[in-house]
C-alpha positions as CSV (number, residue, x, y, z in Angstrom):
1,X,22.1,-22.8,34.0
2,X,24.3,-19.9,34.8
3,X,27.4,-21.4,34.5
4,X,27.2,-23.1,31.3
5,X,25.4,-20.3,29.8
6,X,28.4,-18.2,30.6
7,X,31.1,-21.2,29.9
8,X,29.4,-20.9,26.0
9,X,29.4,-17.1,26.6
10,X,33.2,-17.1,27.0
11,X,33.9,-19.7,24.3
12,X,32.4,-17.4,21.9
13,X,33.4,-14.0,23.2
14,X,36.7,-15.5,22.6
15,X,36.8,-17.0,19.4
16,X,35.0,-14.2,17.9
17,X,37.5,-11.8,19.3
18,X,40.6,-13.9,17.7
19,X,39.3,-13.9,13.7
20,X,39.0,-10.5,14.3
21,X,41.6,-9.1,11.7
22,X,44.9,-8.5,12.9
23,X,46.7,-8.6,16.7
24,X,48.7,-6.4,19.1
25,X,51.8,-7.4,17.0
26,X,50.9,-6.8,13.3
27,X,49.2,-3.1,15.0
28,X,52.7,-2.5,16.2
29,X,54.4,-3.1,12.7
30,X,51.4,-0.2,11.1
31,X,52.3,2.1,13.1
32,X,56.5,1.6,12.8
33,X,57.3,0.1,9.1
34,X,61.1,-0.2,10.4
35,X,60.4,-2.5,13.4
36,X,62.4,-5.8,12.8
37,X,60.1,-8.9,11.9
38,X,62.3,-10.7,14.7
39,X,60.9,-8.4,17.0
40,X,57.7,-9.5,16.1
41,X,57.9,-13.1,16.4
42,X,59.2,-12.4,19.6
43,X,56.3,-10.1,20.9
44,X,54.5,-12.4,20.1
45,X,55.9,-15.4,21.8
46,X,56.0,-13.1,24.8
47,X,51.4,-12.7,24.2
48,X,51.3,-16.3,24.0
49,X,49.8,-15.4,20.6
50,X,51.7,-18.4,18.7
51,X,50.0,-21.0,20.9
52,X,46.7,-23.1,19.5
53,X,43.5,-21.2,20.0
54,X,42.0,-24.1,22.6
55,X,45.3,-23.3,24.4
56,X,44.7,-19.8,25.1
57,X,41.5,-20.3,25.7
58,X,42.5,-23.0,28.4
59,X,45.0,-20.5,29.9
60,X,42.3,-17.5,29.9
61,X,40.0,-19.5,31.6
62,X,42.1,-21.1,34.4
63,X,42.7,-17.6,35.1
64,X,39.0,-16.4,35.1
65,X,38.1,-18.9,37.9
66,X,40.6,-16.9,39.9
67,X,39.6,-13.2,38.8
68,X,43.1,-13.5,36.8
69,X,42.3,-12.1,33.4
70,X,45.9,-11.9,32.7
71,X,47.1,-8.2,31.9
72,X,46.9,-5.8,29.6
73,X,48.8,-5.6,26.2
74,X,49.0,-2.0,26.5
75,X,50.9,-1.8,29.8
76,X,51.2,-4.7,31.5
77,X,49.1,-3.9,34.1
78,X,46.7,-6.6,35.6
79,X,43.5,-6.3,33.7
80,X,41.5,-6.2,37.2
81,X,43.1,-3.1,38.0
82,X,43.0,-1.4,35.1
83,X,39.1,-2.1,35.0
84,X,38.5,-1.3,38.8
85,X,40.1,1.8,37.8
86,X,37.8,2.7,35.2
87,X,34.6,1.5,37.2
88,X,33.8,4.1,39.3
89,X,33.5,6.8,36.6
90,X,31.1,4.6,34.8
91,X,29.2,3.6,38.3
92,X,28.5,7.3,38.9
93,X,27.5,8.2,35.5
94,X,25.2,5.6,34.7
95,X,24.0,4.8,38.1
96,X,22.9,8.9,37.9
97,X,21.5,8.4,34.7
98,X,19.6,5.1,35.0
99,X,17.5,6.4,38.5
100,X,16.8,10.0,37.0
101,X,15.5,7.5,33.8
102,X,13.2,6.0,36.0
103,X,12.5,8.0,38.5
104,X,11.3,10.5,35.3
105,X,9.7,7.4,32.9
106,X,7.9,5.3,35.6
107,X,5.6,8.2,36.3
108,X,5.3,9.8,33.5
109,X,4.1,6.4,31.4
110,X,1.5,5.6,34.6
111,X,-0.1,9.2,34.1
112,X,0.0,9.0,30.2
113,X,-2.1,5.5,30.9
114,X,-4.3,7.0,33.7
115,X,-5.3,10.2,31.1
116,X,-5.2,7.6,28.0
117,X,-6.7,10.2,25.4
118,X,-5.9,13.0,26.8
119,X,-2.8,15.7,26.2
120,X,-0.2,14.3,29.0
121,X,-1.1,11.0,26.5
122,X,-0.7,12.2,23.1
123,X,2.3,14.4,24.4
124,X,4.0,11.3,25.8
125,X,3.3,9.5,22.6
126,X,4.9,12.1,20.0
127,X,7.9,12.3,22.8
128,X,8.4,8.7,22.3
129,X,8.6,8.6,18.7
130,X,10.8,11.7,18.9
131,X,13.2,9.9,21.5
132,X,13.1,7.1,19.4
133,X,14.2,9.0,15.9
134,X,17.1,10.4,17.9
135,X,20.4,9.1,17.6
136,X,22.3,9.7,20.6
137,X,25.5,10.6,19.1
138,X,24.0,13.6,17.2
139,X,21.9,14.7,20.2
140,X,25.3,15.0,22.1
141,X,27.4,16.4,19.3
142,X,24.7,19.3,19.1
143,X,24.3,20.0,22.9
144,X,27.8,19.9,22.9
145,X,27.9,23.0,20.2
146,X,24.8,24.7,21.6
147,X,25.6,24.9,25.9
148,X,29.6,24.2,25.5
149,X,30.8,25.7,22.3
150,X,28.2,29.1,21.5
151,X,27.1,29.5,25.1
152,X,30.0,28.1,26.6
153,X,27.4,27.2,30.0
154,X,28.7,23.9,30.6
155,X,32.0,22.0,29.8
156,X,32.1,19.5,27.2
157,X,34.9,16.7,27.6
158,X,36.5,14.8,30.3
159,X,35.8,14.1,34.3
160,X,37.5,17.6,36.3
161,X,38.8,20.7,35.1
162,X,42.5,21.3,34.5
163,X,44.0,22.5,38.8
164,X,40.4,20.7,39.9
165,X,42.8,18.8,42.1
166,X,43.8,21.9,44.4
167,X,40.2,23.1,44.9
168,X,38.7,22.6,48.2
169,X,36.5,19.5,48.3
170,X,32.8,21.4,48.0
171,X,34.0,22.8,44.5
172,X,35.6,20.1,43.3
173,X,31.9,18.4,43.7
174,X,30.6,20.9,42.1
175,X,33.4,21.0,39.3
176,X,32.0,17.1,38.7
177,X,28.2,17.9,38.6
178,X,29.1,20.5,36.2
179,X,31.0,17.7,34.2
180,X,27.7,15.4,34.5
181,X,25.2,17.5,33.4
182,X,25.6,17.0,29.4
183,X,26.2,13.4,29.6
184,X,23.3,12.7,32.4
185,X,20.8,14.4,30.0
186,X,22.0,12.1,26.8
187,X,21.8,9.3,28.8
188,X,18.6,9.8,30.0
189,X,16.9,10.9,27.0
190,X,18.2,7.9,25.3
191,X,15.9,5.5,27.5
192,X,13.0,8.1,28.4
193,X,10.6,7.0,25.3
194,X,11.5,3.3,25.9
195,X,10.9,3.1,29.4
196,X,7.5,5.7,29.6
197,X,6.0,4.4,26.5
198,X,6.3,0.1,27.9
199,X,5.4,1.2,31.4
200,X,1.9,2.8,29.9
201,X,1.7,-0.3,27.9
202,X,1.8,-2.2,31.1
203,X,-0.6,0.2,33.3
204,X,-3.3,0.5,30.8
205,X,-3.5,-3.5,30.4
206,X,-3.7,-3.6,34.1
207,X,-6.5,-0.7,34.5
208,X,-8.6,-2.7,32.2
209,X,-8.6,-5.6,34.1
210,X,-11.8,-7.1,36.0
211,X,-10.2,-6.7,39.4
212,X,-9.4,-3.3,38.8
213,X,-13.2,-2.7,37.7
214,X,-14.1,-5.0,41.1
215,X,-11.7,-2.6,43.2
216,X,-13.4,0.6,42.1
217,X,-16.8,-0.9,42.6
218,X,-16.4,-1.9,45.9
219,X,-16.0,2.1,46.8
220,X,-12.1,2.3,46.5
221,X,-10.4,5.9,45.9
222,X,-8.6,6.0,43.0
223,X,-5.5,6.5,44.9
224,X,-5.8,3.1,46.1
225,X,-6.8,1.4,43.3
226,X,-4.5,2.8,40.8
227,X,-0.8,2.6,43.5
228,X,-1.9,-0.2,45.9
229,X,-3.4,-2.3,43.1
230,X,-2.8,-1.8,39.5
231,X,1.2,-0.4,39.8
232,X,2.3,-3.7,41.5
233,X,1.7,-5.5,38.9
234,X,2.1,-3.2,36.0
235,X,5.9,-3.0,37.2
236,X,6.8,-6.3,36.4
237,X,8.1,-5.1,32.8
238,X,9.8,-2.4,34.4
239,X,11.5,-5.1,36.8
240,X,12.5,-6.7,33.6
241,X,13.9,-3.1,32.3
242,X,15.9,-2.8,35.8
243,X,17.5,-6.4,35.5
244,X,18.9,-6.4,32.1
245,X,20.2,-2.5,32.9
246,X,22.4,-3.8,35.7
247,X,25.2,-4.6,32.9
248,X,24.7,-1.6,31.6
249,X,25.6,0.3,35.0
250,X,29.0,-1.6,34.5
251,X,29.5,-1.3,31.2
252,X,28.7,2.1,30.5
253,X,27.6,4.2,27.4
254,X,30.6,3.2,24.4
255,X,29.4,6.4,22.6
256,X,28.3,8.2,25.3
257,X,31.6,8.3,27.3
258,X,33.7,8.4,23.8
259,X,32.3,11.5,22.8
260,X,32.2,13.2,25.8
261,X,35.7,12.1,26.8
262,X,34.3,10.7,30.0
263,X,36.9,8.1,31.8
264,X,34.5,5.0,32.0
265,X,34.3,1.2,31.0
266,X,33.1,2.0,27.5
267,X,35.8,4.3,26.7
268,X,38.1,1.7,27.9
269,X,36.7,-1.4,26.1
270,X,36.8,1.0,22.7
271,X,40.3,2.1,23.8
272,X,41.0,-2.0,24.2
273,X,39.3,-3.0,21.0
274,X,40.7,-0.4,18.8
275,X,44.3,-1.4,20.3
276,X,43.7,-5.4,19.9
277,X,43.9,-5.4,23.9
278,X,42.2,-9.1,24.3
279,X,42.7,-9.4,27.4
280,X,40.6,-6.4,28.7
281,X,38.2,-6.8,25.9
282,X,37.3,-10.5,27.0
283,X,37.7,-9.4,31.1
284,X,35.2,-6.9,30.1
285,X,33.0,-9.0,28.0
286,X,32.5,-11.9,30.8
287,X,32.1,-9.6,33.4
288,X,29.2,-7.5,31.7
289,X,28.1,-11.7,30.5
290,X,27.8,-12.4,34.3
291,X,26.0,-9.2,35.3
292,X,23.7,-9.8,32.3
293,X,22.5,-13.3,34.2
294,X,22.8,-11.9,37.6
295,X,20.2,-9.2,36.4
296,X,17.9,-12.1,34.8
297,X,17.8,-13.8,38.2
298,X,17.1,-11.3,40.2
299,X,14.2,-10.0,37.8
300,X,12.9,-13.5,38.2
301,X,13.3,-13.8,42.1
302,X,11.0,-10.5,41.7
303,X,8.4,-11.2,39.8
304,X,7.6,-13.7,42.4
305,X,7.9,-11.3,45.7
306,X,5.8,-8.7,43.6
307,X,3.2,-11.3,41.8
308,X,1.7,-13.9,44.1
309,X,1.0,-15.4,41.0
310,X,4.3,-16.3,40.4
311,X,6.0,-19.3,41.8
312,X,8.8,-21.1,41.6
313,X,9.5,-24.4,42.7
């Protein structure tokens, strides 16, 4: 069901993107009032924008079986490049982010579950709501004003430092980790209360289960019973977690890398939106679309290795 899922994916990614108000063209004219209208019709000849909407569609997607996504209005650059360009930024940022989030969340929602009542629980809890209540954009802005404006601790914008480029290699690391550390803490505060608060969910439904009452009476430690048998098959919600943030390790943050001036895929695809740049926009779009199904599948293919439950036939 993959490919027909993503077929109707694309058909709508790209008829949504072209009643979007205005195109590369009439952008050009706002920003120069004295450009000649012949020059217009002409550019856009040259976009293919004067063709029937089914025939660019037709000609986008004979390209997309190929990995030709056609290139980009803005330079003329193939739109493959100018992502894989962009993708390792984002693959280092969010890859960073997303195991600090659950390498932090996982255990922290299992021992809120474990002490159910007790202060780890009730601290996770007002966390959560707290994580929830805060909008990522203003928890940059003002970590951007306290540690890179006041204190002036950690930088605030971009990738490197200005000369980065003629430092030896162990600084200019170290010049990047200093870059990360604003951005990596956003991130990851963004999905702490999420991911803590629906893996306790999970681990206190499985603790109350009769096996788990079997386990314990049967002379288990509590060691045993709570990593060898309840965490299995609390994680399959977490699995679910992993699989739909597989995009996301692609895409990026949009806000996250905007406001921190962080070379990524979601500065690009607002850069690309914001300049009418269809191409990269819908190159973008059915990538993330694809990664979005590969990450179902593989959440399905483990709930079956980690349930026994499970089958598939």
């Amino acid at each position: 069901m993959m490919v027909p899922l993503l077929l109707g994916i694309s058909i709508l990614s790209f008829t949504i993107i072209k009643l979007a108000p205005g195109d590369p063209a009439s952008l050009t004219v706002n920003m120069n009032a004295k450009i000649d209208p012949g020059y217009i019709t002409k550019l856009r000849e040259a976009y293919g924008l004067n063709d029937p909407l089914y025939v660019q569609y037709g000609r986008w997607l004979k390209g997309m079986f190929t990995l030709n996504f056609g290139k980009s209005f803005k330079d003329d650059r193939p739109v493959l490049d100018v992502i894989s360009e962009r993708f390792p930024a984002t693959l280092l940022l969010t890859g960073l982010s997303e195991l600090l989030l659950f390498l932090i969340a996982v255990p922290l929602g299992v021992a809120a579950a474990y002490y159910r009542g007790h202060w780890l629980d009730r601290f996770t809890t007002v966390f959560a709501f707290v994580g929830f209540a805060t909008p990522t954009f203003w928890l940059a802005l003002l970590l951007m004003l306290i540690f890179g404006v006041q204190l002036n601790w950690l930088p605030v914008s971009g990738m490197w430092s200005v000369g980065s480029e003629y430092l030896p290699w162990y600084e200019r690391v170290g010049d990047l980790a200093w870059h990360l550390i604003l951005p990596v803490v956003v991130s990851v505060f963004g999905g702490l209360a999420s991911v803590s608060r629906f893996a306790r969910s999970s681990m206190v439904e499985v603790l109350q289960q009769d096996y788990i009452r079997t386990a314990r009476a049967k002379g288990l430690t509590e060691f045993r019973v709570v990593f060898r048998h309840a965490l299995p098959n609390a994680l399959l919600p977490i699995i679910t977690l992993l699989g739909l943030s597989l995009p996301g390790l692609l895409a990026g943050g949009t806000i996250i890398e905007t406001i921190f001036g962080w070379p990524g895929m979601g500065r690009l695809n607002w850069e690309a939106i914001m300049s009418r740049n269809y191409p990269v926009v819908m190159g973008i779009g059915i990538i993330l679309a694809f990664f979005t199904l590969l990450g179902n599948l593989l959440a399905d293919i483990a709930y079956a290795a980690l349930d026994p439950r499970i089958k598939y036939e």
